[in-house]
N, C-alpha and C positions, 0 to 999 in steps of 0.2 A: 533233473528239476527238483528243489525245495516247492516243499509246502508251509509255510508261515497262516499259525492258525493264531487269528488275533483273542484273544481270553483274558486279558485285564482290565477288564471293566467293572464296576462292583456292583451292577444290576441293581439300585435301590429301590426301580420301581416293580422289583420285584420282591420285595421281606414282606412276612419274613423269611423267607424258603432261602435268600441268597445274603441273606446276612451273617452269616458265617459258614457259607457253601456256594461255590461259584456258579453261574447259570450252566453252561456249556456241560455239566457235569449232570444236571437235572434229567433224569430221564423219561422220555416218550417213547409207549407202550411199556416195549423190556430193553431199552436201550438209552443210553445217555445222548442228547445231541450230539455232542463230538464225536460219537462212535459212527452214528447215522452219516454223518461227512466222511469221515475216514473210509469206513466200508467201504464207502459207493468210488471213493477217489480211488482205493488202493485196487479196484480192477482193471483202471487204464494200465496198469504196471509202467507208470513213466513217473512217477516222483520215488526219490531214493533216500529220503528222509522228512519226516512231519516233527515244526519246532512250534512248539507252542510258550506263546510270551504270556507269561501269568505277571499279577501283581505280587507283590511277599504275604501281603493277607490271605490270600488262596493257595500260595507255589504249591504247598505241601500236600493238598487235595489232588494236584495238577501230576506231581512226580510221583506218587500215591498210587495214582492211576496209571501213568506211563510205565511202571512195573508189572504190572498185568499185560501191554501189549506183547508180542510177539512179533512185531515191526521196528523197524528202525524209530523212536519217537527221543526230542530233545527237548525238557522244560527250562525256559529264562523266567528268572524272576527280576524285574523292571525295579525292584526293590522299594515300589510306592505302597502306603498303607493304608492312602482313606481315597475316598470321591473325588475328594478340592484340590490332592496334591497327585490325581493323576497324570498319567506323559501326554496321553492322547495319542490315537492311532497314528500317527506319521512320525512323532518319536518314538516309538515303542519299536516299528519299524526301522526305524535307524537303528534304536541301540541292536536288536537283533542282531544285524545285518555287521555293526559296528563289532559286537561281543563275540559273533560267530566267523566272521573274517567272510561274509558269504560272497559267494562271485559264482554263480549260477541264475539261470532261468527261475524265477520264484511265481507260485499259484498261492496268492493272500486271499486269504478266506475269513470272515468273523465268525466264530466258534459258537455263534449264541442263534444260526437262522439255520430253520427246515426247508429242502425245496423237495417238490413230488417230479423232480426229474433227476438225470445222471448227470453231475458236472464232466464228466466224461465229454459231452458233446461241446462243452466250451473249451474243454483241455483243445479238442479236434481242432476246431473251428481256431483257437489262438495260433496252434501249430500250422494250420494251414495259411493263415495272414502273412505268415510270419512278422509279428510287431505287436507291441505291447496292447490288451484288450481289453474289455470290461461287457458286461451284461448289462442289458436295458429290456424293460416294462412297460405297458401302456398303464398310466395312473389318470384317470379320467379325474378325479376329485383333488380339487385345486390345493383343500386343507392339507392332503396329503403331502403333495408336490412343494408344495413352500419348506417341508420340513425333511427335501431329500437333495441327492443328488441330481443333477438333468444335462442332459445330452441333448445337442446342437445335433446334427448326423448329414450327411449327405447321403445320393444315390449308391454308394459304395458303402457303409458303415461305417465311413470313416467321420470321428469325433471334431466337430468343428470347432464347439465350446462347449464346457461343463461350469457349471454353478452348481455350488453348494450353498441351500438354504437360502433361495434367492425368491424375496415378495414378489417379484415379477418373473417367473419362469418362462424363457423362452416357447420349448416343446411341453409335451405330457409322458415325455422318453425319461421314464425316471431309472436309478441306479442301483443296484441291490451291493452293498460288499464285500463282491468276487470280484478278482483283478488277478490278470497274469501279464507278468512285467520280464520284458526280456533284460535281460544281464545288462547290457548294455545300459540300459534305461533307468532300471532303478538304482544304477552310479548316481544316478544328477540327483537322489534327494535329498542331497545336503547343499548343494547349489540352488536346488528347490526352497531350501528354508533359507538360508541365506538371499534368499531372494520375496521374502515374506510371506510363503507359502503358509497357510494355515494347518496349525498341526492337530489338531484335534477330531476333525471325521476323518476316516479314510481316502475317500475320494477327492479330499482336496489338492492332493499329490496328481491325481488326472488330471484336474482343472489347470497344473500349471503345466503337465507333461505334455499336453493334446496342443500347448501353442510352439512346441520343440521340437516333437516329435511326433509318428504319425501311429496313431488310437484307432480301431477299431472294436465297433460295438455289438456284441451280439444277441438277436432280441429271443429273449426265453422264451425256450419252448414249451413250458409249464410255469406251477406257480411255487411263490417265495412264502412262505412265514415266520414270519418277524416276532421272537418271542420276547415283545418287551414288557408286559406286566400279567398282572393275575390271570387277568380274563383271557389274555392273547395265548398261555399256558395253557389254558383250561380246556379252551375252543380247539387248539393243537391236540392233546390229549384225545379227544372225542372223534378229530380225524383220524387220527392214527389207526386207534382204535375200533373205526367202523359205527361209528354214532352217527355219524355227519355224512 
């Protein structure tokens, strides 16, 4: 199994900390996010390489640091340089997949969110489906839910529909950006976009995968933080930490 850790994004609503330093790199307590994922990943001993897709504006921060690992780790540079002329998650995805010739099992991850659990048990839980999954949340607050992913589900887990950023959300089964896509699966995402898939969140590649092929969702057993601007940093920090 590949680990595909997505990192070219340019975090604006984070400067100026990420205005010439990537998020994923930032670090909580004594540790950078990405390390916090990687760690907790590299104890399932089932992924055999981690590729992280940076943009050209950050690559060099990105390879920088994959000289320090001691792990099998591979940086792509998507060779975009601003915000406007980014790929967005589901090209960036391809081109990986495209640039790396991949054909394996892949566990996509966004390199820029804390969880207080071990993805370990979703790694389980995908392995045990056997078929392509994803993580869902209970999001009680509407505001939130209009600006994520949501899961349809049946008595089984199995993903009936998914909507991205949808004014009328079906469930309150929202999505966090963890997905594990069997080989088989993540072939069709160029039949996906050829097919008007939206490239720019992640999870819109579920939304068209779950009416092909069969999705199951698994509901987290702890929680997500989502480090998208100052404060959401800061509040992170303070948990980490023992403040909170």
């Amino acid at each position: 199994m590949k680990c595909l850790i997505l990192a070219a994004g340019y975090a604006t609503r984070l400067y100026p900390l990420t205005e010439n330093f990537p998020k994923p790199l930032l670090k909580v307590k004594n540790k950078t996010i990405i390390d916090w994922l990687i760690d907790d990943i590299e104890t399932s001993k089932k992924v055999d390489e981690y590729i992280v897709i940076s943009n050209h504006k950050y690559y060099n921060h990105f390879y920088d640091w994959s000289k320090t690992k001691n792990i099998n780790v591979c940086v792509i540079d998507d060779m975009t340089m601003t915000n406007e002329e980014r790929l967005g998650a589901v090209l960036d995805i391809k081109y990986a997949i495209d640039k790396l010739n991949l054909d394996d099992d892949l566990l996509i991850i966004a390199g820029d969110n804390l969880l207080d659990f071990s993805l370990n048990s979703f790694i389980d839980y995908s392995i045990n489906k056997a078929t392509s999954c994803v993580m869902r949340y209970y999001e009680k607050d509407i505001d939130k839910l209009i600006k994520c992913g949501v899961v349809t589900i049946d008595d089984s887990d199995r993903v009936l529909r998914m909507t991205e950023k949808s004014l009328t959300p079906e469930t309150h089964w929202c999505t966090p950006p963890f997905y594990y896509y069997l080989k088989e699966d993540i072939k069709l995402i160029n039949e996906a976009i050829k097919d008007g898939c939206n490239t720019d969140a992640p999870g819109s590649f579920i939304s068209w995968l779950c009416k092909n092929r069969t999705i199951h969702a698994m509901e987290m057993p702890g929680n997500r933080y989502d480090i998208g601007n100052l404060e959401s940093y800061e509040k992170v920090q303070k948990i980490y930490n023992g403040i909170e």
